[in-house]
N, C-alpha and C positions, 0 to 999 in steps of 0.2 A: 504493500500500500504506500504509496508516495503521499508526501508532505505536502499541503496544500494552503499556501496563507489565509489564514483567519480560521482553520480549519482544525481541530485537533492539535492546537497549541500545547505542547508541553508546558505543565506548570512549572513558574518560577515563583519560589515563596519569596517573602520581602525578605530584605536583607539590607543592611548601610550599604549607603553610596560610594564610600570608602572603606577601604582599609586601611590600618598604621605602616605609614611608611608611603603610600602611593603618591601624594603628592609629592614631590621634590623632585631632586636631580637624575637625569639619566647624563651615563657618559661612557665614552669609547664612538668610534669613530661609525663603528655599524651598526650601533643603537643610536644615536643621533641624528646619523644619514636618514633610516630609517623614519625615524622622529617628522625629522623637515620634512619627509614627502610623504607624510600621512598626514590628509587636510582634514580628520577627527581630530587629532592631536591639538589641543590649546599651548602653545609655547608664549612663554614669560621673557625671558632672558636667556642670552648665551654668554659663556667664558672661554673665550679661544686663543689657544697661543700663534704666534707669529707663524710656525712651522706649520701648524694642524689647517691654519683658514685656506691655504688652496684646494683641498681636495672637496672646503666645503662652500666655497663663496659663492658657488652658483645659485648650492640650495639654498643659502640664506638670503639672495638674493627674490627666489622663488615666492619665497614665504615671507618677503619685505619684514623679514627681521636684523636686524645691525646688531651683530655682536659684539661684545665688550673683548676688545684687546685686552689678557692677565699673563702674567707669565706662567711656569709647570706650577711653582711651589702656592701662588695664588690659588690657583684651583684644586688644587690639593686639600687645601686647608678648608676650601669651600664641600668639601664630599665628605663619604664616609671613611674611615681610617682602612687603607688597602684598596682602595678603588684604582683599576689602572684603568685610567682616563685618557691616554694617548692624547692629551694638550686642549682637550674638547669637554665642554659639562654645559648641559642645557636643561633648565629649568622648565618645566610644562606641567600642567595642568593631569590628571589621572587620565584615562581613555573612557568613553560612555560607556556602562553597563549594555553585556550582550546575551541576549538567551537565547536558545536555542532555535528559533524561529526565525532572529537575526542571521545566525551563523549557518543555516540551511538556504536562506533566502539566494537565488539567482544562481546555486549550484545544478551543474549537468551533470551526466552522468552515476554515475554510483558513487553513494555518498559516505566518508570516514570520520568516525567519530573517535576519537579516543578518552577514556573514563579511567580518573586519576584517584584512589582511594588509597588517604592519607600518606602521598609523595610530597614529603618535608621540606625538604632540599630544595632551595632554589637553582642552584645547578644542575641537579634532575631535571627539573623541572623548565628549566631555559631549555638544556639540551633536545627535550623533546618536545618541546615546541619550534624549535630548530627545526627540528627531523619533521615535522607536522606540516611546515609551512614547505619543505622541501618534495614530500609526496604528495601534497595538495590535501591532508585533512580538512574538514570543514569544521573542525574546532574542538578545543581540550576541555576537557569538564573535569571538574575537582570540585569537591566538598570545603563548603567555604570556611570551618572553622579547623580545618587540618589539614590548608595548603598554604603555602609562602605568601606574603602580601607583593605586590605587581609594584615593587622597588627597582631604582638601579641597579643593582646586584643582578636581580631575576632579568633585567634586562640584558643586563652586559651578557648574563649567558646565554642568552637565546641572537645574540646577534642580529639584532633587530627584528625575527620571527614575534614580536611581541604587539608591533603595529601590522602584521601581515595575517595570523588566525589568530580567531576569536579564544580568548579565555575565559570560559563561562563557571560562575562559579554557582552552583545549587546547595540547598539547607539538605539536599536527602540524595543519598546518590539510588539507594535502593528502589525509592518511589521514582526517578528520573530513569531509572531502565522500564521500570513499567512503562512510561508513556514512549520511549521509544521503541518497544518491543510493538504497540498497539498504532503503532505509524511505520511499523514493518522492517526496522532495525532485526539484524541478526547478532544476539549479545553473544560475544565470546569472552570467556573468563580463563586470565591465563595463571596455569598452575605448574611448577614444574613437576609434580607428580601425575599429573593425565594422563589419562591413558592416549589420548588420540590428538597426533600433531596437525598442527597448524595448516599442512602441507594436505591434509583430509579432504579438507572443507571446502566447499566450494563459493568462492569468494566474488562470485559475479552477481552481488544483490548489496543493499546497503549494510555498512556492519560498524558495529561500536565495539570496539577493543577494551576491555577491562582490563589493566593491572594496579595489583597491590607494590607496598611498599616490601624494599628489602627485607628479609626475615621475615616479618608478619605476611605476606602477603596480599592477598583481598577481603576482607574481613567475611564471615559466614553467610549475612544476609545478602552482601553484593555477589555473592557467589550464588550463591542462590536465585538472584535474580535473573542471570544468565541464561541462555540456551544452552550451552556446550561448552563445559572445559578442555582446552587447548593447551597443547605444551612448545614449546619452539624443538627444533631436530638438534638440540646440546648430544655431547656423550656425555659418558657416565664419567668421568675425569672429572669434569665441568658443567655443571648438571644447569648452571643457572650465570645470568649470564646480569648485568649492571638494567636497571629498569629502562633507565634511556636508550641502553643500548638495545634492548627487549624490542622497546616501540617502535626504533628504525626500525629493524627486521620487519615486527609483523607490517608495519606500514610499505613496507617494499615488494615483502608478501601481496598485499594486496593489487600493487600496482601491475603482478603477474599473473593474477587471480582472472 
């Protein structure tokens, strides 16, 4: 059954506008790029050194924003402690709340969902959103009180994947597979002990990927809510393999599906 707008909306429960930490600075060179040529994005101010404004002056130009000449240790001092900012730090606004009727909206094709229960880590969590924007998912869902806040950091790892697919965050991940199961999602829940790989399945309909966090897993109910536990083709050496690195695969998976 295909998604139809105004049609079988998945529910989004309320939730704050924000989260701690989203508004302020993003910085590096491919989160900023990014930044400037995403016309969502509200930008405030930039801090740029001498070296970093060529590569960006056009985009600034783009976006009739004039950035403040600082030198490294200026902008330094302006971030968080360890930020490698590559001579660039720009101030904007959060990105607008997206659910999942946003994030399906004008997609062809067969559609990729990926479903994040309780992935911590903002560098997980960059990374496969990286990997998301690179197979063309139509956007990562995470449980909004046991995933990273949409900081610098979370940026800088996703490499500007952060203005490209949606970050949806929901109050329930268990009740958000129900309504994509009922709009004809195929939930796959990955487990390294399953019996039946990835490679089984037949991947030419729309599908939402489930993974849990390292160790733990996908917690029981989100397992639950799935159609079919999947395992990636690991040996028995290496049975399990980094989450982000999980997601490329089955996302590449799918692109040969």
């Amino acid at each position: 059954m295909r998604h139809r707008p105004g049609r079988n909306r998945p529910h989004r429960e309320a939730q704050s506008s924000s989260h701690p930490g989203e508004t302020g600075w993003l910085w590096g060179k491919h989160a900023v790029k990014a930044a400037l040529e995403n016309p969502r994005r509200r930008l405030k101010k930039a801090l740029v050194s001498a070296a970093a404004l060529p590569d960006l002056e056009a985009a600034f130009k783009r976006r009739n924003l004039t950035p403040q000449s600082a030198d490294t240790e200026a902008i330094t001092k302006a971030l968080p402690r360890d930020a490698v900012h590559q001579g660039i730090a720009l101030l904007a606004d959060p990105l607008p709340e997206l659910d999942i009727q946003d994030a399906l909206e004008g997609t062809t094709g067969y559609r990729r969902l990926i479903m994040l229960d309780q992935v911590s880590d903002p560098h997980n969590l960059g990374a496969i959103l990286r990997s998301a924007a690179a197979f063309g998912a139509a956007g990562v869902i995470v449980q909004d009180r046991h995933s990273p806040p949409t900081t610098g950091t979370l940026a800088k790892a996703a490499s500007g994947a952060v203005e490209i697919v949606p970050l949806i965050r929901v109050v329930n991940l268990a009740r958000t597979l129900e309504e994509l199961g009922e709009l004809g999602f195929l939930r796959l829940a990955f487990a390294d002990e399953a019996a039946q790989p990835l490679s089984e399945i037949d991947l030419k309909r729309d599908i939402v990927l489930a993974l849990g966090a390292e160790g733990e897993g996908l917690r029981r109910l989100t397992r639950e809510k799935c159609d079919i536990a999947v395992r990636l083709p690991t040996t028995a050496k290496m049975p399990s393999v980094n989450v982000s690195n999980a997601a490329a695969v089955a996302l590449y998976a799918c692109t040969l599906g």
